[in-house]
Structure formats: C-alpha cells, structure tokens
py3Dmol code that shows the C-alpha trace and the ligand (Angstrom):
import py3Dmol

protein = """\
ATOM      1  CA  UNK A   1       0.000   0.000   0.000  1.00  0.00           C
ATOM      2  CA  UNK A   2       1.765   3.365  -0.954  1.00  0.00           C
ATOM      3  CA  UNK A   3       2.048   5.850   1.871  1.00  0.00           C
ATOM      4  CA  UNK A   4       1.189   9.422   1.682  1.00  0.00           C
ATOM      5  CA  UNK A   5       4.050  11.380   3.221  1.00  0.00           C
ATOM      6  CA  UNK A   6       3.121  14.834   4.904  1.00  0.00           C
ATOM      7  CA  UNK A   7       5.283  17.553   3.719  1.00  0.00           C
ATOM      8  CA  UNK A   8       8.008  18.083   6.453  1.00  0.00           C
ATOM      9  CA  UNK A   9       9.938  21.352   6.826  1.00  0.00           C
ATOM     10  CA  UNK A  10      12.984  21.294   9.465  1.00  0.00           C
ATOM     11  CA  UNK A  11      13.973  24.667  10.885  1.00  0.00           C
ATOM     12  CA  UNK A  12      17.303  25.204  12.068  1.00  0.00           C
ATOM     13  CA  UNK A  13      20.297  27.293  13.261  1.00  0.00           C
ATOM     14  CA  UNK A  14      23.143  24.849  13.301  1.00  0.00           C
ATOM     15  CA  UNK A  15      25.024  21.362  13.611  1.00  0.00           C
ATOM     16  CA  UNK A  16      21.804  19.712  12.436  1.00  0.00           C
ATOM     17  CA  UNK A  17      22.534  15.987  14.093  1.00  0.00           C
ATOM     18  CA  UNK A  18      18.272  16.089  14.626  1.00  0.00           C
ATOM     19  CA  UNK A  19      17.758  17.067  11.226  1.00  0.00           C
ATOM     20  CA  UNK A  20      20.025  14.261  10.041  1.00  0.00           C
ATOM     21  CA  UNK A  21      17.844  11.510  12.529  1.00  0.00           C
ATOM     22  CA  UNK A  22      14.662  12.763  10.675  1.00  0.00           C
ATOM     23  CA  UNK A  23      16.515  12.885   7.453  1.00  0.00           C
ATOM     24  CA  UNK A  24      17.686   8.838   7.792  1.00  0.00           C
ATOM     25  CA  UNK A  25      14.151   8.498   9.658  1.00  0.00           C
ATOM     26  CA  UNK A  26      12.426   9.555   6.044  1.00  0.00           C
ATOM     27  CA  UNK A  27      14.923   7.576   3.676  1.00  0.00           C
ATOM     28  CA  UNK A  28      12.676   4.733   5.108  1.00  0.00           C
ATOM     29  CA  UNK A  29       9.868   3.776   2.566  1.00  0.00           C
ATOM     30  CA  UNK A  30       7.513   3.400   5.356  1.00  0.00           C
ATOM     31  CA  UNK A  31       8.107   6.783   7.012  1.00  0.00           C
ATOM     32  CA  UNK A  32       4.737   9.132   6.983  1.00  0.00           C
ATOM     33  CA  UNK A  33       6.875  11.932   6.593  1.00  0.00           C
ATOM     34  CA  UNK A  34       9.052  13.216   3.694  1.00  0.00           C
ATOM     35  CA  UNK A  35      11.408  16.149   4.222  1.00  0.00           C
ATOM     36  CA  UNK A  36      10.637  18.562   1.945  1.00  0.00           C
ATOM     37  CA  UNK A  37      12.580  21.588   2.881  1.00  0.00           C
ATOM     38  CA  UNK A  38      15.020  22.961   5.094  1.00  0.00           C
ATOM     39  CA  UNK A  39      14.946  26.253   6.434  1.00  0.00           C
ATOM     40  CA  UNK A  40      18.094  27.607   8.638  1.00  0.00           C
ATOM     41  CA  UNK A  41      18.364  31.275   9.557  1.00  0.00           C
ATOM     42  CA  UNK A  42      21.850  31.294   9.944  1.00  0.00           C
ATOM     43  CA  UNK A  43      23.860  30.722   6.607  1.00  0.00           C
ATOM     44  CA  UNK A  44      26.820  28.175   6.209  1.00  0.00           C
ATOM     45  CA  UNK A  45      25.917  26.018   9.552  1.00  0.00           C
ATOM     46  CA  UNK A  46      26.609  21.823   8.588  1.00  0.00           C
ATOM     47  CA  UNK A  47      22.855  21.276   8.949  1.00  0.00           C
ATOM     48  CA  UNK A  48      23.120  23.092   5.746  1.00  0.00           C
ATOM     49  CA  UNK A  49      25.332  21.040   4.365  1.00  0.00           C
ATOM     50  CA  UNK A  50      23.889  17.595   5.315  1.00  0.00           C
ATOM     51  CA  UNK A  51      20.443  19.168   3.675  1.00  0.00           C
ATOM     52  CA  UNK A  52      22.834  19.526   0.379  1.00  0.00           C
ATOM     53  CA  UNK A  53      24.075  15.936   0.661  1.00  0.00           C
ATOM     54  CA  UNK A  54      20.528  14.251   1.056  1.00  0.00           C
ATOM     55  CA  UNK A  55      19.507  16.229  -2.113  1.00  0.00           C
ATOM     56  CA  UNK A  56      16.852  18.173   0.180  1.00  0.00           C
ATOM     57  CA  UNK A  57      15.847  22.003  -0.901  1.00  0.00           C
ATOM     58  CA  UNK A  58      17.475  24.258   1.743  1.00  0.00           C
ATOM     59  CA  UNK A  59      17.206  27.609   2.008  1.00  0.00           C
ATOM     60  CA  UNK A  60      19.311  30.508   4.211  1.00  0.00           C
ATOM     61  CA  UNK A  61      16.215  33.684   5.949  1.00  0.00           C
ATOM     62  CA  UNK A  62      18.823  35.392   8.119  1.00  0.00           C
ATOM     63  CA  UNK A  63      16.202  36.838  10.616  1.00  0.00           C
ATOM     64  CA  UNK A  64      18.615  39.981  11.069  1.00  0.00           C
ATOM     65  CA  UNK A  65      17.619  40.755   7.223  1.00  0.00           C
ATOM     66  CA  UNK A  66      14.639  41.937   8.223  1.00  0.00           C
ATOM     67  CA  UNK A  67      12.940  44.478  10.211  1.00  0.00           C
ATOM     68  CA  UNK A  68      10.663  42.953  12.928  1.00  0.00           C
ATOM     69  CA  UNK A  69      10.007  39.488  13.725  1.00  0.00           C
ATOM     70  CA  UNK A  70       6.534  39.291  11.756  1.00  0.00           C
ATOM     71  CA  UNK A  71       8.970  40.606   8.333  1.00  0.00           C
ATOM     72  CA  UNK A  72      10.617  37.476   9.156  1.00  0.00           C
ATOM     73  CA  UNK A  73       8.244  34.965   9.834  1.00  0.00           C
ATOM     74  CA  UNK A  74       6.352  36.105   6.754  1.00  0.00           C
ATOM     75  CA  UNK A  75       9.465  34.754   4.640  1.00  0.00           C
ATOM     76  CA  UNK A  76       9.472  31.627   6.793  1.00  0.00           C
ATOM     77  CA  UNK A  77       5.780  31.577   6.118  1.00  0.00           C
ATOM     78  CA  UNK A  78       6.271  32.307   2.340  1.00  0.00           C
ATOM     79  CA  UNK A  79       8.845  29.765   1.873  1.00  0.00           C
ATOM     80  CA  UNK A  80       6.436  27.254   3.343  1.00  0.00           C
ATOM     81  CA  UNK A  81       3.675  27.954   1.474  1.00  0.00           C
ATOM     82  CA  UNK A  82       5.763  27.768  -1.837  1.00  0.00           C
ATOM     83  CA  UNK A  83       7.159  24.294  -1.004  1.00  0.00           C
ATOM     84  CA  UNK A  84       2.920  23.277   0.264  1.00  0.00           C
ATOM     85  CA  UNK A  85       4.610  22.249   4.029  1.00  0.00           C
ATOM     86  CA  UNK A  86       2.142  20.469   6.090  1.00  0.00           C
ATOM     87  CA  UNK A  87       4.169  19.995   9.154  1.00  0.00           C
ATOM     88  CA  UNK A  88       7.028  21.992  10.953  1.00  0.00           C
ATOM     89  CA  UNK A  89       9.925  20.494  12.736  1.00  0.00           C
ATOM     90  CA  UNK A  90      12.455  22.799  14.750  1.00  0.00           C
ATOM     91  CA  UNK A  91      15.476  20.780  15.353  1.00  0.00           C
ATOM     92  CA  UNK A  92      18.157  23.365  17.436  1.00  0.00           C
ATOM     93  CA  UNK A  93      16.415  26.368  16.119  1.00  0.00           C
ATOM     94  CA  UNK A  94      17.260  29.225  18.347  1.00  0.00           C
ATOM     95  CA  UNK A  95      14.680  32.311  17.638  1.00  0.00           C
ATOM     96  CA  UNK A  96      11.298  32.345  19.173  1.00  0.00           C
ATOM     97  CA  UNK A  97       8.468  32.421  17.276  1.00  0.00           C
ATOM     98  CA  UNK A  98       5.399  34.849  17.640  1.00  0.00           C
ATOM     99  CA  UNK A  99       2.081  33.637  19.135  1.00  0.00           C
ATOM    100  CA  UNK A 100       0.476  34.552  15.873  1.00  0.00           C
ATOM    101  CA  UNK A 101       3.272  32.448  13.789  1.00  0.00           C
ATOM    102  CA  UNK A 102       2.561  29.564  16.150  1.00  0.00           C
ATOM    103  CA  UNK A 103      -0.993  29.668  16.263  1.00  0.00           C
ATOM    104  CA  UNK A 104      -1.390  29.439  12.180  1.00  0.00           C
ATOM    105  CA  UNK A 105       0.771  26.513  12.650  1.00  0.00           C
ATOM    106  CA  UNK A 106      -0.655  24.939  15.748  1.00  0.00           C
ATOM    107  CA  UNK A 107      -0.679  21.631  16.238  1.00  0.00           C
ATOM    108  CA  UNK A 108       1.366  21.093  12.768  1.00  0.00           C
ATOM    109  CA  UNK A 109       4.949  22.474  14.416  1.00  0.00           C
ATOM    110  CA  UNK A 110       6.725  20.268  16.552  1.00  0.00           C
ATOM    111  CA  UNK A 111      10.188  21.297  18.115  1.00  0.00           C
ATOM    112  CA  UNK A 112      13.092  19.166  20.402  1.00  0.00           C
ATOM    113  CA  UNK A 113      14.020  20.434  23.403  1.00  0.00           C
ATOM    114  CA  UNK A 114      17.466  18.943  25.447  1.00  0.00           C
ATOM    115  CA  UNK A 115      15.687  18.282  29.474  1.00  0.00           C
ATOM    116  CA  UNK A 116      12.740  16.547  30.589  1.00  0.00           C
ATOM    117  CA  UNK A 117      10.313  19.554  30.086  1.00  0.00           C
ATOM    118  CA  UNK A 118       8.759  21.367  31.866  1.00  0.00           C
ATOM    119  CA  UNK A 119      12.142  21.638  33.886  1.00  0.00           C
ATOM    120  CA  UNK A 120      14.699  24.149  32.351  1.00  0.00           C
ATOM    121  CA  UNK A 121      13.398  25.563  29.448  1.00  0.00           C
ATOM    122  CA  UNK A 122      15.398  27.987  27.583  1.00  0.00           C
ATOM    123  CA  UNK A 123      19.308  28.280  27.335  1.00  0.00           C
ATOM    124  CA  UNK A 124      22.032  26.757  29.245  1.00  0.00           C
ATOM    125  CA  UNK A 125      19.916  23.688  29.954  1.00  0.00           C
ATOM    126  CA  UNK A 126      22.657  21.368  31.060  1.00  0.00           C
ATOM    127  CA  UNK A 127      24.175  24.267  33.365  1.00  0.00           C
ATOM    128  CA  UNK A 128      20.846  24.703  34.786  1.00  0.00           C
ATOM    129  CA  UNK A 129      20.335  20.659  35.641  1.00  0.00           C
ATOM    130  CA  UNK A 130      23.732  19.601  36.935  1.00  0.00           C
ATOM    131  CA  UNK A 131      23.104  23.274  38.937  1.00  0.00           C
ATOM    132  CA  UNK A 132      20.237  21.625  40.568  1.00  0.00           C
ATOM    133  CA  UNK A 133      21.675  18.025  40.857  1.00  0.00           C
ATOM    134  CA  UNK A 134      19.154  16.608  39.067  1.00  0.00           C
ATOM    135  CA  UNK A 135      20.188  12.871  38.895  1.00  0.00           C
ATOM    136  CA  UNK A 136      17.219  12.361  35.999  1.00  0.00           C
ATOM    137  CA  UNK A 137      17.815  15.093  32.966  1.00  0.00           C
ATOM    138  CA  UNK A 138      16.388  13.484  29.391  1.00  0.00           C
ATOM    139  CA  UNK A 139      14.877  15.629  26.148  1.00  0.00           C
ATOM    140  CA  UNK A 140      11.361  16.071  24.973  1.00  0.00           C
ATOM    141  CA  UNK A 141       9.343  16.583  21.924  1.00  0.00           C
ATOM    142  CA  UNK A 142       6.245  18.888  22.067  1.00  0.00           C
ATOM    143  CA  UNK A 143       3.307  20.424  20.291  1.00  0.00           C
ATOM    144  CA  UNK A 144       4.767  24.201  20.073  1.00  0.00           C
ATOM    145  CA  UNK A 145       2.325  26.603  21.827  1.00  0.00           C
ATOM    146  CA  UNK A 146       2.845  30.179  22.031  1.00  0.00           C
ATOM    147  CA  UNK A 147       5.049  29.733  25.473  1.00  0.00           C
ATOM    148  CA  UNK A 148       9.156  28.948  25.395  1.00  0.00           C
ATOM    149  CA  UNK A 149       9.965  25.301  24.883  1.00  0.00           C
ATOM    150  CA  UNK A 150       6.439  24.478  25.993  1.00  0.00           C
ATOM    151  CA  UNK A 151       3.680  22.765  24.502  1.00  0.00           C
ATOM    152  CA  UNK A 152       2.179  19.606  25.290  1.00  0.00           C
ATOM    153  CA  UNK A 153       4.567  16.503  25.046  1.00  0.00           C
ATOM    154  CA  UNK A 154       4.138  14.303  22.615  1.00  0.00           C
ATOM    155  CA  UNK A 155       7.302  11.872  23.678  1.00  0.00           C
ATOM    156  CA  UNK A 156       9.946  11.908  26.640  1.00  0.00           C
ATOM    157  CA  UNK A 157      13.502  10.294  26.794  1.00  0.00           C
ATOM    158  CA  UNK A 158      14.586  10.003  30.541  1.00  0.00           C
ATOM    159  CA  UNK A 159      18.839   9.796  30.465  1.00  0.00           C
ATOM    160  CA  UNK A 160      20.841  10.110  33.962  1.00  0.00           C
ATOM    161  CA  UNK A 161      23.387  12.377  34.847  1.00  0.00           C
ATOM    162  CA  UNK A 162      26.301  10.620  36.116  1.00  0.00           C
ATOM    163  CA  UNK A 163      28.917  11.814  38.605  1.00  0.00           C
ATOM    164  CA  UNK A 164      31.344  13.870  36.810  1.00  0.00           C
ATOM    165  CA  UNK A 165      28.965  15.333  34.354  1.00  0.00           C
ATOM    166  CA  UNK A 166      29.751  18.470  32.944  1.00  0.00           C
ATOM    167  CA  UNK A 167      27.668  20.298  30.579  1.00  0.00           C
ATOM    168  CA  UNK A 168      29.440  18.773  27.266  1.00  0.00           C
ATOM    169  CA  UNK A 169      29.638  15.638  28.298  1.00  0.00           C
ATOM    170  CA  UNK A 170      25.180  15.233  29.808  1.00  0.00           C
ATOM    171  CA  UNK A 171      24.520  17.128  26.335  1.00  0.00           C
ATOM    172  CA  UNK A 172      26.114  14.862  24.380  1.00  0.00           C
ATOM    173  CA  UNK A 173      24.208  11.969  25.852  1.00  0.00           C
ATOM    174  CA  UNK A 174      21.144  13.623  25.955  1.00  0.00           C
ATOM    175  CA  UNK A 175      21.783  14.451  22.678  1.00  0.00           C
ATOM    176  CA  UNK A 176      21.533  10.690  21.006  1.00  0.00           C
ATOM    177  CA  UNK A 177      18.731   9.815  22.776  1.00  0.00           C
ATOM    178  CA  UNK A 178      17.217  13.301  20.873  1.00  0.00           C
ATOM    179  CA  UNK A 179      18.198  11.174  17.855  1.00  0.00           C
ATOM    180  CA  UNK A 180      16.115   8.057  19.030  1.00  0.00           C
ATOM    181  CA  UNK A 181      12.903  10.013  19.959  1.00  0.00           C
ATOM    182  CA  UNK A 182      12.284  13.067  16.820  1.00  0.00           C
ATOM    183  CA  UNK A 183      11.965  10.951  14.177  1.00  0.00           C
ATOM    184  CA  UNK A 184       9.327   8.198  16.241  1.00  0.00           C
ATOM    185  CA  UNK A 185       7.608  11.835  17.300  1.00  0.00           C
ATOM    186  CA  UNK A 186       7.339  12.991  13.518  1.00  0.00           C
ATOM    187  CA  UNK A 187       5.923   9.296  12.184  1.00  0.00           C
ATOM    188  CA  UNK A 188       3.356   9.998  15.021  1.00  0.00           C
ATOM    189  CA  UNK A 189       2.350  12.948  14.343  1.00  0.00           C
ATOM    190  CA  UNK A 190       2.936  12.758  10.428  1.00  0.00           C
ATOM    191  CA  UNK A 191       0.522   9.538  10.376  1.00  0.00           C
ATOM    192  CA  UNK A 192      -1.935  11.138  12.535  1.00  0.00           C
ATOM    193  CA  UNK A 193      -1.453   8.646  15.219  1.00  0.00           C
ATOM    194  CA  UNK A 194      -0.786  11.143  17.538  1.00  0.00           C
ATOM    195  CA  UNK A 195      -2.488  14.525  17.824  1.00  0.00           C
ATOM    196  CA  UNK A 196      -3.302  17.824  19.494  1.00  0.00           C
ATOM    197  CA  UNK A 197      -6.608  18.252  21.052  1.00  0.00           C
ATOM    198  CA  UNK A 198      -7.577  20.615  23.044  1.00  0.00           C
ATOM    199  CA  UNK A 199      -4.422  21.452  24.477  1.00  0.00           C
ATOM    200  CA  UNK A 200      -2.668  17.929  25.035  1.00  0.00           C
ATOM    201  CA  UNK A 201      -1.250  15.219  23.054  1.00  0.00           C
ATOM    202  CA  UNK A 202      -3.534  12.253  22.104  1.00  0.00           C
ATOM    203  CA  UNK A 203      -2.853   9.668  20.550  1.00  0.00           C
ATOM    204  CA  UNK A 204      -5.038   7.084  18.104  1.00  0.00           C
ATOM    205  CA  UNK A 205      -4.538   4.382  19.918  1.00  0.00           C
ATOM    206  CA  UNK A 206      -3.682   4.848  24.350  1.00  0.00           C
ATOM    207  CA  UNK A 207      -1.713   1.156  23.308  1.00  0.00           C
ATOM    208  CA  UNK A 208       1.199   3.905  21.971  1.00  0.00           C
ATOM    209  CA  UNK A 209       1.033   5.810  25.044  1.00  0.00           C
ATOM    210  CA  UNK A 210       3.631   3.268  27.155  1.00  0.00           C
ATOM    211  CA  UNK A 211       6.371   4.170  24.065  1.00  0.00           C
ATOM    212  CA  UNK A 212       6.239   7.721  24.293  1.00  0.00           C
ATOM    213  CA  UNK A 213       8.631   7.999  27.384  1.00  0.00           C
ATOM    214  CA  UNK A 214      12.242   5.989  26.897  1.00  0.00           C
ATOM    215  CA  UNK A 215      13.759   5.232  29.962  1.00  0.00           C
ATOM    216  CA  UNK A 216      17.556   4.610  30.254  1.00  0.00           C
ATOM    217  CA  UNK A 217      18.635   0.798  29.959  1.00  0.00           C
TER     218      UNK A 217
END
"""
ligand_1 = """\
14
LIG
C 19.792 19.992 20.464
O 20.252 19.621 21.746
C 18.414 20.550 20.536
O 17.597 19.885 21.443
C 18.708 21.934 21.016
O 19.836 22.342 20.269
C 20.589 21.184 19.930
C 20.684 21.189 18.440
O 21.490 20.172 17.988
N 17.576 22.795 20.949
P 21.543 19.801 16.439
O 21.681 21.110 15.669
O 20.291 19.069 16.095
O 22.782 18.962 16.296
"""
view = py3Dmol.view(width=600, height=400)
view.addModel(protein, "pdb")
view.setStyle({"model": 0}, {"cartoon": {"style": "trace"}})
view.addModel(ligand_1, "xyz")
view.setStyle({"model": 1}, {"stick": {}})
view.zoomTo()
view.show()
C-alpha cells in the first residue's frame, strides 16, 4: 500500500545531528513523513550542508535581514507555502516564534528540546540541571504553543546524569537519545497517530502511550 508522506519542513540554526535523525528516519519507505525543505536562519551552519548531501531544498532567511520578527516569519511563512509544508519540525532552532506564527501553525509544528520539560526551558539547559543536581535530565518533543519550549509533550527520553557530568559531556548523551525520539515523534504525528486536542497530546490508539517515554537501559 503506498504511503502518503506529509510535507516536512525542518527549521534550524546549526550542527543539524536532529535534522540528520529525521533525514535517515524519512529515507525509510515506510516513514509518513518526507522532508521537503530545510529552512536555517543562519547561513553556512553543517545542517546546511547535510540538507545539500541528502539532495533536500534548503534555504538561508537570516532573521537579522529583516525588520521585525513578523517581516521574518512572513518569509518563513512564504517559503512554506511555496514548497505546500504540512508539518514543521524545529530541530536546534534558536529564535522564538510569535504567538500569531505559532498559532497558524498549531498543532502542525513540533520542536526538540534537550531536558525533561517542563524543567529548564530555555538556554544553558545542562548548566541549569547539573546546577540543581538533578540525577534524571532526558529531552522532549512537544506540540509548540505560544510559550518557550512548551507545549504539550508528545514523547519523553529520561537519560541520567552521572557523577562527573559536565555540561558537554550530559549534552552529548542527551543528545543521542534526541536522535532516538524526533523521528518516532514525527511518524506519530505525520501519520496522525498522535495529535493535538484541546491542548494535550492524544494519541489514536492509548496502546502507543507506554512508548512515548524511553527510559535509560
Ligand atoms: C539539540 O540539543 C536541541 O535539542 C537543542 O539544540 C541542539 C541542536 O542540535 N535545541 P543539532 O543542531 O540538532 O545537532
């Protein structure tokens, strides 16, 4: 039975290592989801580049061209519209987006964020957990609502901080099991399994519910 793929646009400002999971995530013929175009708004980052070498449409919308943050988002929104995105993935995108922006987009825009949210939204996340000597840190996937990093969760990857942590060394853990839980949240969400209603994540069948948190072997 052929698959219809939603229309996938992944928004970014760097390294891309989440944009490659969804990328190798979407080279699979059963994946839901189909990249379609990448959007970074910082030019010559290696997410760039690994767009380039998957033979995905990329383009550079340097938020400081522009005026205001609506100038902006109407390129992003432009952009999207030209390519016919159905679904929005930010993967390490580091500019916050305007209620308006999000609400047009609600429920269709996903983003990853590195700590088991709600704890420590915003920047310095690992600083901010080994600060609090949190022995549990993890990453999350959410529904983007008009808040920072919040939305309602659509998966959860617990990972432990071990003695000795420092910031490099918990993100780069956290960071592969960031790999391991984006692209199962965008088949979710791409097949319509899972879903936003009325302000939390639901999903087709509760059976899914037990795989939507990952807990450390
Ligand atoms: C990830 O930890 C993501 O959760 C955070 O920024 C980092 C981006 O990494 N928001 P990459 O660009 O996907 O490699």
């Amino acid at each position: 039975m052929k698959i219809i793929r939603k229309k996938v646009c992944v928004i970014i400002s760097g390294s891309g290592s989440n944009l490659q999971a969804l990328i190798d995530h979407c080279a699979s013929e059963q994946s839901s989801a189909e990249i379609a175009l990448v959007i970074s708004n910082k030019p010559g980052v290696f997410g760039l580049e690994r767009a380039a070498r998957a033979g995905i449409p990329a383009r550079v919308i340097e938020h400081n061209a522009y005026e205001s943050r609506e100038a902006f988002e109407d390129a992003l929104d432009n952009a999207l519209q030209e390519e016919t995105i159905e679904l929005i993935c930010l993967a390490g995108f580091l500019r916050i987006l305007t209620a308006d922006f999000v609400e047009k987009w609600l429920g269709r825009i996903l983003n990853i964020h590195p700590s088991l949210l709600p704890a420590f939204p915003g920047l310095h996340v690992h600083e901010q957990a080994l600060a609090e000597g949190v022995r549990l840190s993890g990453c999350a996937v959410h529904f983007v609502d008009a808040g920072l990093d919040c939305g309602p969760i659509i998966i959860q990857a617990a990972v432990p901080v071990v003695p000795g942590d420092d910031a490099d060394r918990l993100a780069a853990r956290i960071l592969q099991s960031e790999h391991a839980i984006y692209p199962r949240a965008l088949e979710w969400v791409a097949s319509g399994r899972a879903r936003l209603v009325n302000g939390r994540c639901e999903f087709d069948n509760p059976g899914h519910v037990p795989d939507a948190l990952i807990w450390p072997a």
